[in-house]
C-alpha positions as CSV (number, residue, x, y, z in Angstrom):
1,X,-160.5,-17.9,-2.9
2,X,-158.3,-20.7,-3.0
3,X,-159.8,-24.6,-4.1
4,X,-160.3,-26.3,-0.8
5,X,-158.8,-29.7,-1.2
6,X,-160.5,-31.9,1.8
7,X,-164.1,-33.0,1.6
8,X,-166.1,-30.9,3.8
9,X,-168.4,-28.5,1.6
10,X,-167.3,-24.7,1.5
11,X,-169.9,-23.0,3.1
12,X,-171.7,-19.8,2.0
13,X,-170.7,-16.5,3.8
14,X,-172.0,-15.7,6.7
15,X,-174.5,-13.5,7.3
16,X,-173.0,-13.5,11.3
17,X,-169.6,-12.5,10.2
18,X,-170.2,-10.0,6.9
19,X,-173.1,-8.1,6.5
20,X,-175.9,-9.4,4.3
21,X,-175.7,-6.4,1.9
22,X,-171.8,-7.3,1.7
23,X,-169.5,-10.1,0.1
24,X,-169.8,-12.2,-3.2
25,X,-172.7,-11.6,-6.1
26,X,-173.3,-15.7,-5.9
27,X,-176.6,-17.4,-4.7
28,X,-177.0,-16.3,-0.9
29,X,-173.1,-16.1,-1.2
30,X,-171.8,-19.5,-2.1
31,X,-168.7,-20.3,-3.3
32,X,-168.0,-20.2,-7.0
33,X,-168.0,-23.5,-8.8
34,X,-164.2,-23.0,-10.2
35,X,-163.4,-22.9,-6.1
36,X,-164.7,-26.5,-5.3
37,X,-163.3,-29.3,-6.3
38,X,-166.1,-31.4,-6.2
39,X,-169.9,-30.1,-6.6
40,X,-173.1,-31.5,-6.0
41,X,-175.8,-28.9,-7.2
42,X,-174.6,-25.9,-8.9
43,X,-176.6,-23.0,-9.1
44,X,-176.6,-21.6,-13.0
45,X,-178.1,-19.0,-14.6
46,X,-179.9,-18.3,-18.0
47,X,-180.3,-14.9,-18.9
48,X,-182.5,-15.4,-21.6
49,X,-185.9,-14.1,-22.3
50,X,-186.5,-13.6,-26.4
51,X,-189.3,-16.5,-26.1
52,X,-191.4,-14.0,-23.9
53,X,-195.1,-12.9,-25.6
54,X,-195.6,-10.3,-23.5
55,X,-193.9,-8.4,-20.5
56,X,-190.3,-8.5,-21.0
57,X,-187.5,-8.7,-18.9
58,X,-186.7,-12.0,-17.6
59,X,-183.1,-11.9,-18.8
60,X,-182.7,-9.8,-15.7
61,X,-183.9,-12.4,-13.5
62,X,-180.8,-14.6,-12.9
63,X,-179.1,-11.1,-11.2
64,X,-182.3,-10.5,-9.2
65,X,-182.3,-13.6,-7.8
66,X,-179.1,-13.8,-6.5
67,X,-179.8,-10.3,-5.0
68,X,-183.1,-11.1,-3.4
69,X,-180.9,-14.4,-2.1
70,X,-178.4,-12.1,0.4
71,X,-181.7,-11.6,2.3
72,X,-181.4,-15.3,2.8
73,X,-180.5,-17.3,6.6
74,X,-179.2,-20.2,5.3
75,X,-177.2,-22.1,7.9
76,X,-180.4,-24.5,8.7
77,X,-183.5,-25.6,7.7
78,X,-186.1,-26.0,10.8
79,X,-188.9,-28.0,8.2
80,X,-186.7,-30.4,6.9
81,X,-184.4,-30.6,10.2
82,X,-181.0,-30.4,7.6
83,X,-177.9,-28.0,7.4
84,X,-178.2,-28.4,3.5
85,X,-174.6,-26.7,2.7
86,X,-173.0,-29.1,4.9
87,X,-174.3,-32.5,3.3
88,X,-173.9,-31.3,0.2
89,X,-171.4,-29.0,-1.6
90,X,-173.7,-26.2,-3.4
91,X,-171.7,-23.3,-5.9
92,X,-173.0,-20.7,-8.2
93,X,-171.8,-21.8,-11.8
94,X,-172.1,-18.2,-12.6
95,X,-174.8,-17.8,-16.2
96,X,-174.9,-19.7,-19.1
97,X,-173.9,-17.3,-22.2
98,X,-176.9,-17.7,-25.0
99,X,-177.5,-15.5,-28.5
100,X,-180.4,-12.5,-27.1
101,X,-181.4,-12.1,-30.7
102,X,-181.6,-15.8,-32.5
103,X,-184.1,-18.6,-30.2
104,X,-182.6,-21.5,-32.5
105,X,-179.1,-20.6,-31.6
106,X,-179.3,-19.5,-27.8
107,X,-181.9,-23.3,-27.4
108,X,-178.4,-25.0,-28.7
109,X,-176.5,-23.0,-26.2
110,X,-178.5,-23.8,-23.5
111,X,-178.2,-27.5,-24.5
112,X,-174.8,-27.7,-24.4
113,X,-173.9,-25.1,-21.4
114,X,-176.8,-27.5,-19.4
115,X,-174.8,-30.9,-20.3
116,X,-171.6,-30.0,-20.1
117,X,-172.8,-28.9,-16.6
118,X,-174.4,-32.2,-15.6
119,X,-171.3,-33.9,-16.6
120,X,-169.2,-32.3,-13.7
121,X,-172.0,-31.9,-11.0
122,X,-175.1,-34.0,-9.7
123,X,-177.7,-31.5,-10.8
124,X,-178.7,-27.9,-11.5
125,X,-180.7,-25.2,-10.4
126,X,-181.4,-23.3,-13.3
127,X,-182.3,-19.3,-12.9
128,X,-184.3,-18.1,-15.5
129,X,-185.0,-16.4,-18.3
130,X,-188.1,-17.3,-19.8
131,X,-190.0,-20.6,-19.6
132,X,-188.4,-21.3,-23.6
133,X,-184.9,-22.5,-21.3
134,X,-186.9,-25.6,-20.0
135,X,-187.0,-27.4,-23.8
136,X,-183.5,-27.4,-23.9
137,X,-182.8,-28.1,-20.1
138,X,-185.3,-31.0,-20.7
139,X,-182.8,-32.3,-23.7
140,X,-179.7,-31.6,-21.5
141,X,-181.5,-33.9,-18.9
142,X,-182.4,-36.9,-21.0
143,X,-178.5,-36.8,-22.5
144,X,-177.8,-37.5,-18.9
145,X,-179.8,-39.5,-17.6
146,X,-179.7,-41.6,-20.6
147,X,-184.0,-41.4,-21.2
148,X,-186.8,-39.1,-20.1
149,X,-187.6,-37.9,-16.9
150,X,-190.5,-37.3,-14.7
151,X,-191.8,-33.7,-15.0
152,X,-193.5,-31.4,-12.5
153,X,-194.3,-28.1,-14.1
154,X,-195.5,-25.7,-11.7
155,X,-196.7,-22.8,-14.0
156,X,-200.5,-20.8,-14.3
157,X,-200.3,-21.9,-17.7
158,X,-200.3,-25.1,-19.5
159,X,-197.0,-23.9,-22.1
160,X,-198.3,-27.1,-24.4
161,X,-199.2,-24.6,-27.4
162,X,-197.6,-25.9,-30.4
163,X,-196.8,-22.2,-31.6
164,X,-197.2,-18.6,-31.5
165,X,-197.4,-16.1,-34.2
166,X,-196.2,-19.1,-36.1
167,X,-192.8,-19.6,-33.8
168,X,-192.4,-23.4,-32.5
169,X,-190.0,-21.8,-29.6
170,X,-191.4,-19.4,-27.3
171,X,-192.4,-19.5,-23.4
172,X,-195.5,-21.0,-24.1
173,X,-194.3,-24.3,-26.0
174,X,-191.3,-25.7,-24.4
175,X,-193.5,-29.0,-23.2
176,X,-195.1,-29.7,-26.6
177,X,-191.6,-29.7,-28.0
178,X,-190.7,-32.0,-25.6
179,X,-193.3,-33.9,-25.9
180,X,-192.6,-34.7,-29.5
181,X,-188.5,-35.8,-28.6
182,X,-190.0,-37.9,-25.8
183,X,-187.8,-36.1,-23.3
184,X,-190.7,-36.6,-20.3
185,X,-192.4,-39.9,-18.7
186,X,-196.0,-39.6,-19.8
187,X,-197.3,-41.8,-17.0
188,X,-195.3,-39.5,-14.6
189,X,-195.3,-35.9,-15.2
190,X,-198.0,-33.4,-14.5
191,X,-199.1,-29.5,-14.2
192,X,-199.6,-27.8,-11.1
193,X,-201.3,-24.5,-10.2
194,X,-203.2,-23.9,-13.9
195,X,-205.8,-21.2,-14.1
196,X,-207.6,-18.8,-16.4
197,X,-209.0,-18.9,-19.6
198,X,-207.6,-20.4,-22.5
199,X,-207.4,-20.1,-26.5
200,X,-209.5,-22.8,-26.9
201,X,-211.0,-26.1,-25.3
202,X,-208.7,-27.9,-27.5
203,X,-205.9,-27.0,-25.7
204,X,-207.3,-29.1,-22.7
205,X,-207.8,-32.2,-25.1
206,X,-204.1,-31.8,-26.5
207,X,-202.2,-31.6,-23.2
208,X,-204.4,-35.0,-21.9
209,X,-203.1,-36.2,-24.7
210,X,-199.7,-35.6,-24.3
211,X,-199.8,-37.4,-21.0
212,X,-200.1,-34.5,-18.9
213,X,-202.3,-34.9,-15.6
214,X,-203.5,-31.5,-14.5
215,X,-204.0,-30.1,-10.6
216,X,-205.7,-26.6,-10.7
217,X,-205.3,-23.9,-8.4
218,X,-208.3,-24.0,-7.3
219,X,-208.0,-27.5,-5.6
220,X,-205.7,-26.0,-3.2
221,X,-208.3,-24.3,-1.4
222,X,-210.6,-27.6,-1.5
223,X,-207.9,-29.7,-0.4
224,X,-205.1,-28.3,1.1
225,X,-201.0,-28.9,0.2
226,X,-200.5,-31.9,2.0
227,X,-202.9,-33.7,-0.8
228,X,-201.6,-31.7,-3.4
229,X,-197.9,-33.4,-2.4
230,X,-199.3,-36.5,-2.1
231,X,-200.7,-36.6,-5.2
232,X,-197.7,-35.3,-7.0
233,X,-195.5,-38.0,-5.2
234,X,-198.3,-40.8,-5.8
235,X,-197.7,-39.7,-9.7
236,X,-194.1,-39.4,-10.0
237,X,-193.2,-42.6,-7.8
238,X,-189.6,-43.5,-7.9
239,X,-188.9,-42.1,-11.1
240,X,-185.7,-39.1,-11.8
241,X,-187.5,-35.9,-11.3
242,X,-187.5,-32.6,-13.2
243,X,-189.0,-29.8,-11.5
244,X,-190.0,-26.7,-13.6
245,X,-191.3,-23.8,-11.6
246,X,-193.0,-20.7,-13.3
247,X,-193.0,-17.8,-10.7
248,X,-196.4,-16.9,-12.1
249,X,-198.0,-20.0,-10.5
250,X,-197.9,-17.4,-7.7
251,X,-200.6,-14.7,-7.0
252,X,-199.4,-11.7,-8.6
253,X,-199.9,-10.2,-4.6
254,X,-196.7,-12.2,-3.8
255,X,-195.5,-12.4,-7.9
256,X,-195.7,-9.4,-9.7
257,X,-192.9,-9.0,-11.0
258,X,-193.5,-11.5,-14.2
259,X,-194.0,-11.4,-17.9
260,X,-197.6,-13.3,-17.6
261,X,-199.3,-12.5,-14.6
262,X,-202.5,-14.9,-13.8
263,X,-205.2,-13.6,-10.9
264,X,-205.8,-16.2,-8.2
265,X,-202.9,-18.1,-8.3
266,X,-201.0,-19.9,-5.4
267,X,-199.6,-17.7,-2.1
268,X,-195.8,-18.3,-0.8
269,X,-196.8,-20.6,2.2
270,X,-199.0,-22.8,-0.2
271,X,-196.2,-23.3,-2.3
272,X,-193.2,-23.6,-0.1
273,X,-195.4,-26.1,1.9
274,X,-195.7,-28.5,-1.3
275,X,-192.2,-28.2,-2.0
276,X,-191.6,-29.7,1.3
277,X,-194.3,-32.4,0.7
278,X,-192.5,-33.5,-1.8
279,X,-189.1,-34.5,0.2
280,X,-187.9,-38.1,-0.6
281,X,-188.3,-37.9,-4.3
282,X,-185.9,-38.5,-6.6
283,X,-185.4,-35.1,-8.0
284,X,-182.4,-34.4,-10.4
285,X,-182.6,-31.1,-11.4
286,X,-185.1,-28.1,-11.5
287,X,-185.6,-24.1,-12.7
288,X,-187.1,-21.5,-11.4
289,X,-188.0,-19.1,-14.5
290,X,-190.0,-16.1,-15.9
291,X,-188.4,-13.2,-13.1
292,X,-188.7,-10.0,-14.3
293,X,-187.5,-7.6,-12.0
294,X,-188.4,-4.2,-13.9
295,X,-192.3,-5.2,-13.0
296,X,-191.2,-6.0,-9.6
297,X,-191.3,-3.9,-6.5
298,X,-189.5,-4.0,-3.3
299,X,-188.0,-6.9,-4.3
300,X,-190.8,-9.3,-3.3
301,X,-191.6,-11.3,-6.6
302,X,-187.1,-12.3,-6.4
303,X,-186.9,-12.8,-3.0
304,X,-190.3,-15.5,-3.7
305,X,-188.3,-16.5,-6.1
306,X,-184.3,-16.8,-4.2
307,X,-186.4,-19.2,-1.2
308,X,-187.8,-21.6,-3.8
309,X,-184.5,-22.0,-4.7
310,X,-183.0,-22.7,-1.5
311,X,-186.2,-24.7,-0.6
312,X,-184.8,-26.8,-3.6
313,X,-181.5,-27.2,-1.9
314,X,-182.6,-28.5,1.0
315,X,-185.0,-31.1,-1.0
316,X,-181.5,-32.1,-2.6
317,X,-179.9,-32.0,0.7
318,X,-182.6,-34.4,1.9
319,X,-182.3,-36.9,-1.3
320,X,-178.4,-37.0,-0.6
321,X,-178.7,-38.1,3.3
């Protein structure tokens, strides 16, 4: 594919001229990022899961995503009322190379793969891997942006332990680590969708006190998504916007193919539907993490996965109008 040298964005295929099943490996069949000259969200993934404590496989999760996303009608966006590849030039950056076998050396590769990204595209849309890829995103961010973030973590668990099995980097501490290198507004960030038990009622106490405000699953059934969003947007105001999205905030009925499955957890339409209440925000960048397809059947836990992703394009789409 040749560079296209005018200004209109280079759209994906379409699914009305080759076959779904058919064309390019990219997210739902976007042009590669070394075929567009200029690029607004690039689409990268991070094929890295040595931070996980129990069901493997996440390193896979990049692939299966961009599988899952040929299932994917892109062209328009009925909810948000946007074509989001034609206000915006979206391209798969293709994966970010990082060491499967030594966490300290792949978090540095991840650092500098993430920035060096940022500093030829708007933002990124990170594929996971393993929630251990948002500490380093996080730092990859605040080189950016020049200062921390606002940070909504949407995850069954809290991943504010300091360490496991005495290892400060695994998929359950990437926040406390950012906590300590001030990468994340404390009066702006917050958890969404936490449930289950937990070590200890400490672990409550330490997250307050790492500025952390907390919505539970539960209150989704007491009061509803369009709350939740308003919440989230009340907390986060104006500010530059992570988003960090755990695929195990979902019910393991529609997410089971993840390393940390949680019982009751959030359904598709409850989550799509915040993502949509959250349109008008000033969101920078965001992942999507903790795949693993080999647990996964029928695709269903990637495909969840692939329209979260394009739900996050069109919130970009809807920033950039």
């Amino acid at each position: 594919m040749k560079k296209k040298r005018n200004t209109d964005p280079i759209q994906p295929v379409s699914g009305t001229k080759v076959p779904r099943f058919a064309g390019p490996s990219t997210f739902a069949r976007l042009p590669e990022l070394r075929d567009v000259d200029n690029c607004d969200i690039a689409i990268v993934g991070i094929p890295f899961d040595a931070g996980t404590s129990y069901r493997p496989g996440a390193r896979f999760g990049p692939q299966s995503i961009r599988q899952a996303s040929r299932h994917l009608r892109t062209n328009y966006h009925p909810n948000y009322d946007v074509e989001p590849f034609k206000v915006q030039q979206v391209a798969d950056a293709g994966d970010i190379t990082c060491n499967p076998f030594n966490i300290d050396e792949a978090i540095k590769q991840i650092e500098v793969g993430a920035t060096e990204l940022l500093k030829k595209v708007g933002g990124i849309i990170s594929l996971g891997g393993d929630h251990t890829i948002a500490f380093p995103l996080l730092r990859a961010m605040n080189k950016i942006n020049n200062g921390p973030v606002a940070l909504v973590h949407f995850d069954a668990h809290l991943d504010t332990w300091d360490t496991y099995f005495g290892a400060p980097y695994t998929h359950g501490t990437p926040f406390r680590r950012a906590r300590e290198e001030n990468l994340f507004l404390d009066d702006s960030s917050m958890h969404v969708g936490i449930r289950g038990p937990l070590y200890s009622r400490e672990d409550l106490k330490n997250d307050e006190s790492f500025g952390f405000k907390i919505i539970h699953c539960d209150e989704f059934q007491t009061q509803g998504t369009d709350k939740i969003a308003e919440r989230i947007k009340k907390r986060v105001g104006n500010k530059p916007l992570y988003l960090s999205i755990d695929i195990d905030v979902l019910d393991p009925a529609f997410a089971p193919g993840t390393g940390t499955p949680e019982i009751a957890g959030m359904t598709t339409r409850e989550m799509v539907n915040v993502l949509r209440g959250l349109s008008g925000l000033n969101l920078i960048s965001a992942d999507v993490v903790e795949v693993s397809p080999a647990y996964d059947h029928a695709e269903v836990t990637s495909l969840a996965a692939a329209t979260i992703v394009y739900e996050l394009t069109n919130l970009f789409a809807k920033v950039k109008r």
